[in-house]
C-alpha positions in Angstrom: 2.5 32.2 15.6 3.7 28.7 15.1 7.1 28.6 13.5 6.9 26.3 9.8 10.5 27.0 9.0 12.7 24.3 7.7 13.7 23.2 11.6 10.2 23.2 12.2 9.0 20.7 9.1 12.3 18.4 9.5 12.0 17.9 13.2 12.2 15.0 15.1 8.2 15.0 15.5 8.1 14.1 11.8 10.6 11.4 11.9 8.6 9.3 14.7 5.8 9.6 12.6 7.6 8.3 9.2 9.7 5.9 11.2 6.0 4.4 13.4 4.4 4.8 10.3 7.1 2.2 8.5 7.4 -0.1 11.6 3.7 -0.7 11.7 3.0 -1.2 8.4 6.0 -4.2 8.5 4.3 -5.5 11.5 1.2 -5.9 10.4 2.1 -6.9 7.0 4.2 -9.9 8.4 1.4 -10.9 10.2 -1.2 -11.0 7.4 1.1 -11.7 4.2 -0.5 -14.9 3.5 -3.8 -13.1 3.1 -1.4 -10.8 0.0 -0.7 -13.5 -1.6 -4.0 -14.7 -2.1 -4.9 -12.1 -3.2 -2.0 -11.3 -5.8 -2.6 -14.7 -7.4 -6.3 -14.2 -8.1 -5.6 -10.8 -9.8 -2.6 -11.8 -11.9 -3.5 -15.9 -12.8 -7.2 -15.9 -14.3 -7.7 -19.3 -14.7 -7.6 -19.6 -11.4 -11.4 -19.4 -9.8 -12.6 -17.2 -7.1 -12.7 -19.3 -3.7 -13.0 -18.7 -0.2 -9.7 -17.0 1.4 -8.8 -20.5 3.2 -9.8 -22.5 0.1 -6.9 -20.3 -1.9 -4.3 -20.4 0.7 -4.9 -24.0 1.3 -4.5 -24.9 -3.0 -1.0 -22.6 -2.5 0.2 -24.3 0.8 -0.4 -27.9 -1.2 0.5 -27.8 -4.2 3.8 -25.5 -3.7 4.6 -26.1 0.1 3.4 -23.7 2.7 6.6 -21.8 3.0 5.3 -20.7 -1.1 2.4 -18.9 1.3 5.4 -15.9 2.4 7.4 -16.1 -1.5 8.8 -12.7 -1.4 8.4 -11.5 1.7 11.6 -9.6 2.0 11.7 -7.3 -0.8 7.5 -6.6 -0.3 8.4 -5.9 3.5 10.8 -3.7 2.3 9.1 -1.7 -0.6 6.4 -1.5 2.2 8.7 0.1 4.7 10.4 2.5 2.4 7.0 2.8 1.1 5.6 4.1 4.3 8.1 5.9 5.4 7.7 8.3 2.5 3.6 8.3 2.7 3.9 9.1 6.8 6.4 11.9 6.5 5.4 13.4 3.6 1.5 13.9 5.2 2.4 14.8 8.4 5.0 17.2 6.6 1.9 18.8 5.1 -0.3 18.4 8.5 2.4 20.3 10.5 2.4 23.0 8.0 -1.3 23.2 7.5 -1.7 23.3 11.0 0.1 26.7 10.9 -2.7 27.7 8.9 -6.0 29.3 9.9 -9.3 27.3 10.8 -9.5 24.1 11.9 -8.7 20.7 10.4 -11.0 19.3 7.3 -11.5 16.6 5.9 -10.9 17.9 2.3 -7.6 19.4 3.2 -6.7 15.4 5.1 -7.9 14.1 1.4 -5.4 16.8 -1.0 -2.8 15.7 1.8 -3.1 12.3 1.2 -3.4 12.7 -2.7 -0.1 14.6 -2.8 1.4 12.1 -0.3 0.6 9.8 -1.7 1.6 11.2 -5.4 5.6 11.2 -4.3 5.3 8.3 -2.9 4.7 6.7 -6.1 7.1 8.3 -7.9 9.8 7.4 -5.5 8.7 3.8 -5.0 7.3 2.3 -7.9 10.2 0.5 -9.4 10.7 -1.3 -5.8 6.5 -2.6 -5.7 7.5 -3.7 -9.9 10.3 -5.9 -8.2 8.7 -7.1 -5.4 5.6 -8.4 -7.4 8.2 -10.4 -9.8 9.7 -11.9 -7.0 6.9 -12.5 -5.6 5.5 -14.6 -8.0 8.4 -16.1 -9.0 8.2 -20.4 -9.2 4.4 -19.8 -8.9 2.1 -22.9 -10.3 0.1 -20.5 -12.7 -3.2 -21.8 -13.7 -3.2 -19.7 -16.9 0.2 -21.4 -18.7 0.9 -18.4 -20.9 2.3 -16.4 -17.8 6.1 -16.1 -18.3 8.0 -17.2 -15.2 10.6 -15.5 -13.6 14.1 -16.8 -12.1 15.6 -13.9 -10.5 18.1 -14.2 -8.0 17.2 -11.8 -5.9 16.6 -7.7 -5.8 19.4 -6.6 -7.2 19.5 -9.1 -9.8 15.9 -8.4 -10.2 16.4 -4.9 -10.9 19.3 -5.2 -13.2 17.6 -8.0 -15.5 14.7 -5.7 -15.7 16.5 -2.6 -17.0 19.0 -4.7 -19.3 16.3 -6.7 -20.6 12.9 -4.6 -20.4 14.2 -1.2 -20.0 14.8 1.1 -17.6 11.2 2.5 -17.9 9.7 -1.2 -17.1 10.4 -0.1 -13.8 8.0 2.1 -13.5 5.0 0.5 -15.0 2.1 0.7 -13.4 2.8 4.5 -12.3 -0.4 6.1 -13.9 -2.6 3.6 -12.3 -0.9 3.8 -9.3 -1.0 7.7 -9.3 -4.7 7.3 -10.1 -4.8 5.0 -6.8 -3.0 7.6 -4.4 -6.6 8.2 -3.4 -6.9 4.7 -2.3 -4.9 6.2 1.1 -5.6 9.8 0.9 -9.7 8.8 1.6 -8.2 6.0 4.1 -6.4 8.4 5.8 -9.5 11.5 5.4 -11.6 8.9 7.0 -9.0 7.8 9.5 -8.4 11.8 10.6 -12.0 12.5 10.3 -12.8 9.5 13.1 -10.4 10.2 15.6 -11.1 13.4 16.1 -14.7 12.7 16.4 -14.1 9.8 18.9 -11.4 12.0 20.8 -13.6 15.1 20.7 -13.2 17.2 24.2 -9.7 15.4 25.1 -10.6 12.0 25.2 -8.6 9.3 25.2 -9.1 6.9 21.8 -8.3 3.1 23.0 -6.4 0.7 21.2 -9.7 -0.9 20.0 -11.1 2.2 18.9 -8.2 3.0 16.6 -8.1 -1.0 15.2 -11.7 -0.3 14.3 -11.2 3.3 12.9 -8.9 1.9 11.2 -10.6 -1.1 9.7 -13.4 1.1 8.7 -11.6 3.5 6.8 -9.3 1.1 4.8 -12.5 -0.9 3.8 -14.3 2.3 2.2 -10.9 3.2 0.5 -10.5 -0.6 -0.9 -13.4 -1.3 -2.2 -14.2 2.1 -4.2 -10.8 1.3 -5.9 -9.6 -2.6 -6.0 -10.7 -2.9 -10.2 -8.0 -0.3 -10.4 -5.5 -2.4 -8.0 -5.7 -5.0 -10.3 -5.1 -3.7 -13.2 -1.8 -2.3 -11.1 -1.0 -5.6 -10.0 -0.8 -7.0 -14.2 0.9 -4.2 -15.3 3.4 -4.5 -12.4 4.1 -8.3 -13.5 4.6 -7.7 -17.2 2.2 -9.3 -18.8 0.5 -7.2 -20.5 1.8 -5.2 -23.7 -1.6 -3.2 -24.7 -0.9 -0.3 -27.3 3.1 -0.8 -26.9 3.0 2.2 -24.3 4.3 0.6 -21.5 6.5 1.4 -18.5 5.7 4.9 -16.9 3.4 5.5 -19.9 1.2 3.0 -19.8 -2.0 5.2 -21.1 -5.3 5.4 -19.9 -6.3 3.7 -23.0 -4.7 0.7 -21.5 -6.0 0.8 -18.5 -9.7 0.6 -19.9 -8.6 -1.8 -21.8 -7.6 -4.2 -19.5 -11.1 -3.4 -17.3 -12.7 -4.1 -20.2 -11.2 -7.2 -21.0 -11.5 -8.5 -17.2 -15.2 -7.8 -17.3 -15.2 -9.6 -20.9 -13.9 -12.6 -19.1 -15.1 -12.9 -15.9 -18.4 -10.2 -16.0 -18.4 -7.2 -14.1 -17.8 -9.0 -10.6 -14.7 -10.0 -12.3 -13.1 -6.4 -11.5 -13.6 -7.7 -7.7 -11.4 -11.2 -8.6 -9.8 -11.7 -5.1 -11.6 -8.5 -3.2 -12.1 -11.2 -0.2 -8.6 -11.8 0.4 -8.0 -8.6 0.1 -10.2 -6.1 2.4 -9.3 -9.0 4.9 -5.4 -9.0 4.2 -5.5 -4.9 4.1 -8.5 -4.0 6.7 -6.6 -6.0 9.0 -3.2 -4.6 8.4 -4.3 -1.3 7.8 -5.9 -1.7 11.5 -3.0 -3.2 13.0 -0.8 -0.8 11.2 -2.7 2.0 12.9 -2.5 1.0 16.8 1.3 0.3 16.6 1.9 3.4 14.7 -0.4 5.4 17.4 1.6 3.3 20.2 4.7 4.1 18.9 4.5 7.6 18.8 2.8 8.2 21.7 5.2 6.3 23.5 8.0 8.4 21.8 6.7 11.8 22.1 6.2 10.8 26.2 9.7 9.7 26.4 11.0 13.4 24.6 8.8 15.1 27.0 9.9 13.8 29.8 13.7 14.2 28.7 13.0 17.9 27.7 11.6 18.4 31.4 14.9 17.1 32.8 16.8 18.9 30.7 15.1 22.1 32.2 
């Protein structure tokens, strides 16, 4: 019988996977963040028009310098990894334990796992994604001139403005569609699961393309069933938008249809997609690139404790 104790859930096996999980996700994020903020700009500024990618990033890169292209790199890269970290140790947490279990793995026990991941990752994260999308912003050449700008100094400074001038609750707006979007990974990750084991069915070893694609594949699917929702995260996270008055952690779903409503009012229904391009390319290809140094990290770790648990027998 496997042993699902409290040794046996807070074990170093978990850690790799929360501490790959983070370092990936930073990796590939660096690599891509130009992509983000693309795509960031076309949700939150809507007189800006839909373009090409390269025709966006270009506009940015002239008109505010092409260092403007990584604005607020730092404290995304670090929501992101304190972000991950969570997600990754929280699931395989709850894979480890359901492994214990009878039967074999399912893809509708991958998707609660991810859902509930996913669940306390929000509530432990959302006031760092709030202050990383203000700084993020922050100097931006808005096309619509009623945005407010921002001069923070930095995080901290970011954080204590917000509280002392929004209110502590500020911090967590955008938590309900957020929560709603916790199945934004958990199907990434059902299809993810789901993949690998088919392609590593009878022992067989997955390459590094093989996971970059699984990868791709399953963040696609998981992006595009929910990005009208990402935007409407992405306004509420900035500040714009007051609605009924019920802000912060309590923004209600009222709001949230509200501000669908008024996107498709705008811009027609295609407008819920504003920016979709940037984005399945800025997250397929981090979510891919995410994957193989996450899956070559702990490989590469659990070989290395094998190997010093044989010597030490």
């Amino acid at each position: 019988m496997s042993n699902t104790g409290p040794s046996s859930i807070l074990s170093y096996e978990t850690l790799v996977h929360a501490v790959a999980g983070a370092v990936g996700s930073v990796t590939a994020m660096s690599v891509f963040f130009p992509l983000d903020t693309a795509r960031l700009r076309l949700q939150v500024d809507e007189n800006r028009k839909s373009k090409s990618t390269p025709v966006i990033l270009a506009e940015i890169a002239k008109e505010e310098g092409v260092l403007s292209l990584y604005r607020g790199w730092f404290p995304v890269i670090s929501s992101l990894c304190c972000s991950n970290f969570v997600y990754f140790y929280t699931f395989n947490t709850l894979k480890k334990l359901a492994s214990a279990g009878p039967g074999r793995p399912r893809p509708a026990t991958d998707l609660l796992m991810g859902v509930v991941s996913g669940a306390v990752n929000v509530i432990l994260t959302t006031p760092m994604w709030v202050v990383n999308t203000r700084l993020k912003l922050q100097g931006a050449k808005f096309r619509n001139e009623d945005l407010r700008q921002t001069h923070y100094k930095g995080i901290f400074d970011a954080f204590y403005r917000i509280v002392s001038e929004e209110g502590v609750a500020t911090l967590w707006n955008s938590m309900l569609p957020s929560l709603i979007l916790v199945f934004n990974p958990a199907v990434q990750f059902m299809f993810y699961e789901a993949m690998k084991r088919k392609a590593g069915k009878g022992g067989r070893a997955i390459t590094s393309a093989e996971i970059f694609v699984i990868g791709a594949v399953a963040k696609a699917v998981a992006t595009t069933g929910t990005y009208p929702l990402q935007t409407v995260q992405a306004i509420l996270r900035f500040g714009q938008y007051k609605g009924d008055g019920k802000g912060g952690a309590f923004a209600s779903l009222r709001s949230i249809v509200a501000l669908l409503m008024d996107r498709i009012k705008k811009h027609g229904f295609f407008g819920l997609y504003k920016g979709l391009e940037a984005k399945l390319l800025q997250t397929v290809l981090t979510a891919a690139l995410m994957f193989v140094v996450y899956e070559k990290i702990t490989t590469a770790t659990f070989k290395v404790m094998r190997i010093n648990k044989a010597m030490k027998h």
